[in-house]
C-alpha positions in Angstrom: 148.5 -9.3 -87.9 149.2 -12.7 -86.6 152.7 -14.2 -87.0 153.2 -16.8 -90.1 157.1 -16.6 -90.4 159.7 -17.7 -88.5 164.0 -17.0 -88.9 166.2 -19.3 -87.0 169.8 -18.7 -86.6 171.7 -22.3 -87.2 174.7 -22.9 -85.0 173.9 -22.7 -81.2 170.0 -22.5 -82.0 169.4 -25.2 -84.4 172.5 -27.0 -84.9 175.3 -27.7 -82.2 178.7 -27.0 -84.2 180.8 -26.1 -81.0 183.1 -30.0 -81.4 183.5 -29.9 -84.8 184.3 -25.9 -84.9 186.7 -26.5 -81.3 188.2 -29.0 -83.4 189.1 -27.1 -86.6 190.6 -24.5 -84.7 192.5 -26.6 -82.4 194.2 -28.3 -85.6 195.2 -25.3 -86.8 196.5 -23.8 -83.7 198.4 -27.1 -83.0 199.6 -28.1 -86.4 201.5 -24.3 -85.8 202.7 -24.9 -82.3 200.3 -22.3 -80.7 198.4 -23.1 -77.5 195.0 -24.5 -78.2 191.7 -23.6 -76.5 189.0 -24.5 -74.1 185.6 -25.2 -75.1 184.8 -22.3 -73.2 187.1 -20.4 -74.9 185.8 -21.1 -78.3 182.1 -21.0 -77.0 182.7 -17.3 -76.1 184.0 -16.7 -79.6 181.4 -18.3 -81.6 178.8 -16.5 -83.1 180.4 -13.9 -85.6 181.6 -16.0 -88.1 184.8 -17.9 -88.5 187.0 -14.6 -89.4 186.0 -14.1 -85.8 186.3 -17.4 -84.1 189.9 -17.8 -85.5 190.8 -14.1 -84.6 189.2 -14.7 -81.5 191.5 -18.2 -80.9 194.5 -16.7 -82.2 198.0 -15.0 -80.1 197.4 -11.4 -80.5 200.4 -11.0 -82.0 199.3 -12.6 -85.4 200.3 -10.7 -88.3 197.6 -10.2 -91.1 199.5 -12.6 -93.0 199.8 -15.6 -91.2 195.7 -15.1 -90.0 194.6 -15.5 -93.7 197.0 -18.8 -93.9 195.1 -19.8 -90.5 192.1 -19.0 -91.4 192.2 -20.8 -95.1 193.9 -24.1 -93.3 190.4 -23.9 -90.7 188.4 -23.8 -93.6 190.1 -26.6 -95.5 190.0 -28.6 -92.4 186.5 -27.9 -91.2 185.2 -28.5 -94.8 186.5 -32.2 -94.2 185.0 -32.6 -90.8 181.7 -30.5 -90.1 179.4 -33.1 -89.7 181.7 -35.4 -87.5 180.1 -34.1 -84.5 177.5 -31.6 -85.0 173.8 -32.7 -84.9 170.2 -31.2 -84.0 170.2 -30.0 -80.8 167.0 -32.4 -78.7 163.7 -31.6 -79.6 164.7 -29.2 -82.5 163.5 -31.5 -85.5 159.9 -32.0 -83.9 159.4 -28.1 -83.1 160.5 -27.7 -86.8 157.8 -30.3 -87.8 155.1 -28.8 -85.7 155.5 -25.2 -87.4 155.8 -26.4 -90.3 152.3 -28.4 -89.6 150.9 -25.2 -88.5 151.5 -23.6 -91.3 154.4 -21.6 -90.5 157.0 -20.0 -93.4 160.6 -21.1 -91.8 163.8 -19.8 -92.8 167.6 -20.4 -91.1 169.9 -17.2 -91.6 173.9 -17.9 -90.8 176.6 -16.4 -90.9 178.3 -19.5 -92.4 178.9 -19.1 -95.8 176.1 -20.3 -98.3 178.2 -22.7 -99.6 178.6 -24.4 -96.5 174.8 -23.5 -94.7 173.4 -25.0 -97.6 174.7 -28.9 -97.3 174.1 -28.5 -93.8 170.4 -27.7 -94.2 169.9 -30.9 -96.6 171.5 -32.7 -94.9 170.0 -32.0 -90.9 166.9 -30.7 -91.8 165.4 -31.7 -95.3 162.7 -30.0 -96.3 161.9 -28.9 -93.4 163.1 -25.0 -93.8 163.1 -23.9 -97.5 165.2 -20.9 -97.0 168.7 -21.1 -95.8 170.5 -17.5 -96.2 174.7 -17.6 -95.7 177.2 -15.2 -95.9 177.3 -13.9 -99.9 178.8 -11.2 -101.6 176.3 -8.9 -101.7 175.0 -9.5 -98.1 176.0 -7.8 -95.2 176.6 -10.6 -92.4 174.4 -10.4 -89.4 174.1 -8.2 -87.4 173.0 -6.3 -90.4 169.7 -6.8 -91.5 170.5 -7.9 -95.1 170.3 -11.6 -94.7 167.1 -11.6 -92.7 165.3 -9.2 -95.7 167.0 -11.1 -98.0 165.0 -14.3 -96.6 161.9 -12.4 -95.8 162.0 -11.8 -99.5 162.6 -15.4 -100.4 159.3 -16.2 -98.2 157.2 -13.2 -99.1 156.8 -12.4 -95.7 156.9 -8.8 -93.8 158.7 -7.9 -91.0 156.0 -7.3 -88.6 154.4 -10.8 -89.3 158.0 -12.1 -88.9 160.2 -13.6 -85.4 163.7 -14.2 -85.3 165.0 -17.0 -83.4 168.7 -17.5 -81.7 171.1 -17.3 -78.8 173.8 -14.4 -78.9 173.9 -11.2 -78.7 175.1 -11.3 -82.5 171.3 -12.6 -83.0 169.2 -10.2 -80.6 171.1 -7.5 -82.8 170.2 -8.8 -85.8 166.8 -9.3 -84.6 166.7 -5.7 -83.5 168.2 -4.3 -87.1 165.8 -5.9 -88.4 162.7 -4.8 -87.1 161.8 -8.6 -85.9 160.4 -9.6 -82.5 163.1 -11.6 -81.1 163.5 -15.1 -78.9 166.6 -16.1 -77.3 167.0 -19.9 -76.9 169.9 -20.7 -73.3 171.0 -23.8 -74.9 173.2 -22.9 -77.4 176.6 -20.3 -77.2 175.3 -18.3 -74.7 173.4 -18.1 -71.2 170.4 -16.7 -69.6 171.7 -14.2 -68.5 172.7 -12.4 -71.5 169.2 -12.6 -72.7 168.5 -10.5 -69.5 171.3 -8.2 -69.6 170.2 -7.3 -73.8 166.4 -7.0 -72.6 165.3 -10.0 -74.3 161.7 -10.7 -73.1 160.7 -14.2 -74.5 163.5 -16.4 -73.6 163.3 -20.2 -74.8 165.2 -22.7 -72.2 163.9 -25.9 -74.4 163.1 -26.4 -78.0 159.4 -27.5 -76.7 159.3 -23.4 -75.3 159.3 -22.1 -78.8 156.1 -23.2 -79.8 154.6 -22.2 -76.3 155.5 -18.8 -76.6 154.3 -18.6 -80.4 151.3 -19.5 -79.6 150.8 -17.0 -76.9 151.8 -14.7 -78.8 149.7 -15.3 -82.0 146.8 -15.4 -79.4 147.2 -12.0 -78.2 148.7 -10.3 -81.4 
């Protein structure tokens, strides 16, 4: 069986959030007098959600309390100010277009809530990927494999004809729980050499190397 259907993960694969999502926390952290973080510091916290990346940012010391006010004034505040910054990374939109010319089902699956994926995908991409799955109610957030079935459903697709796409170890997981061949893509969150580390064995370091390794694959599957 060849492969027709392909899952993207959207920030760090698709879309770079990391200013707009540096910036919401930092906001927060300053309007409270708390130290504010490095780029690195958030890159290495992305990737889980934003219950993470604001856990992640926070003093340790942080009651329960005072996360949920944190986390609600990041959401307030990033709901303002997403697309300041963010935008396709190079490349992306034309390896979307040339999938979707070759016929290819194509999905993104976030961990963003789907009130806040689904703008996003209008807005970035257009048509261009028909299924956009966010955190829901009665998903389980990546790593579980809920959101990926739930899009495979969406596309009437099967998991062995089926390759997920992203760039942390959140996403080889996923891809893993899943039952979906995996690529990891080096320009987003994370590098390389985490690909390596998790065993990832088709590793994307441009947009372009997507559909090289596709179509190798589809040619020896």
């Amino acid at each position: 069986m060849k492969y027709t259907t392909i899952i993207f993960d959207c920030d760090g694969t698709l879309l770079n959030t990391l200013t707009d999502l540096g910036n919401a926390v930092n906001y927060v952290l300053k309007s409270n007098n708390l130290p504010t973080r490095s780029e690195s510091e958030i890159k290495a916290a992305l990737g889980n959600g934003v219950a993470h990346l604001m856990r992640e940012s926070l003093p340790k010391n942080t009651t329960d309390t005072d996360f949920e006010k944190y986390l609600c004034e990041f959401k307030e505040y990033y709901g303002k100010h997403l697309q300041d910054y963010t935008a396709p990374y190079e490349g992306i939109l034309e390896v979307l277009d040339t999938l979707g010319a070759k016929g290819y089902k194509l999905a993104i699956v976030s961990n963003k809530i789907q009130e806040g994926i689904t703008p996003l995908n209008k807005e970035y991409f257009g048509n261009r990927l028909p299924v956009a799955i966010g955190e829901r109610p009665n998903l389980q957030r990546k790593p579980a494999p809920d959101m990926v079935l739930q899009a495979l459903k969406e596309l009437e697709s099967t998991q062995e004809e089926s390759i997920y796409i992203g760039d942390s170890e959140v996403d080889v997981a996923t891809a893993h729980n899943s039952g979906l061949l995996c690529i990891g893509v080096t320009w987003g969150f994370r590098d390389e050499s985490l690909h390596e580390k998790l065993g990832v064995t088709h590793i994307a370091r441009k947009p372009q190397d997507i559909i090289t390794i596709i179509d190798t694959l589809n040619q020896i599957h």
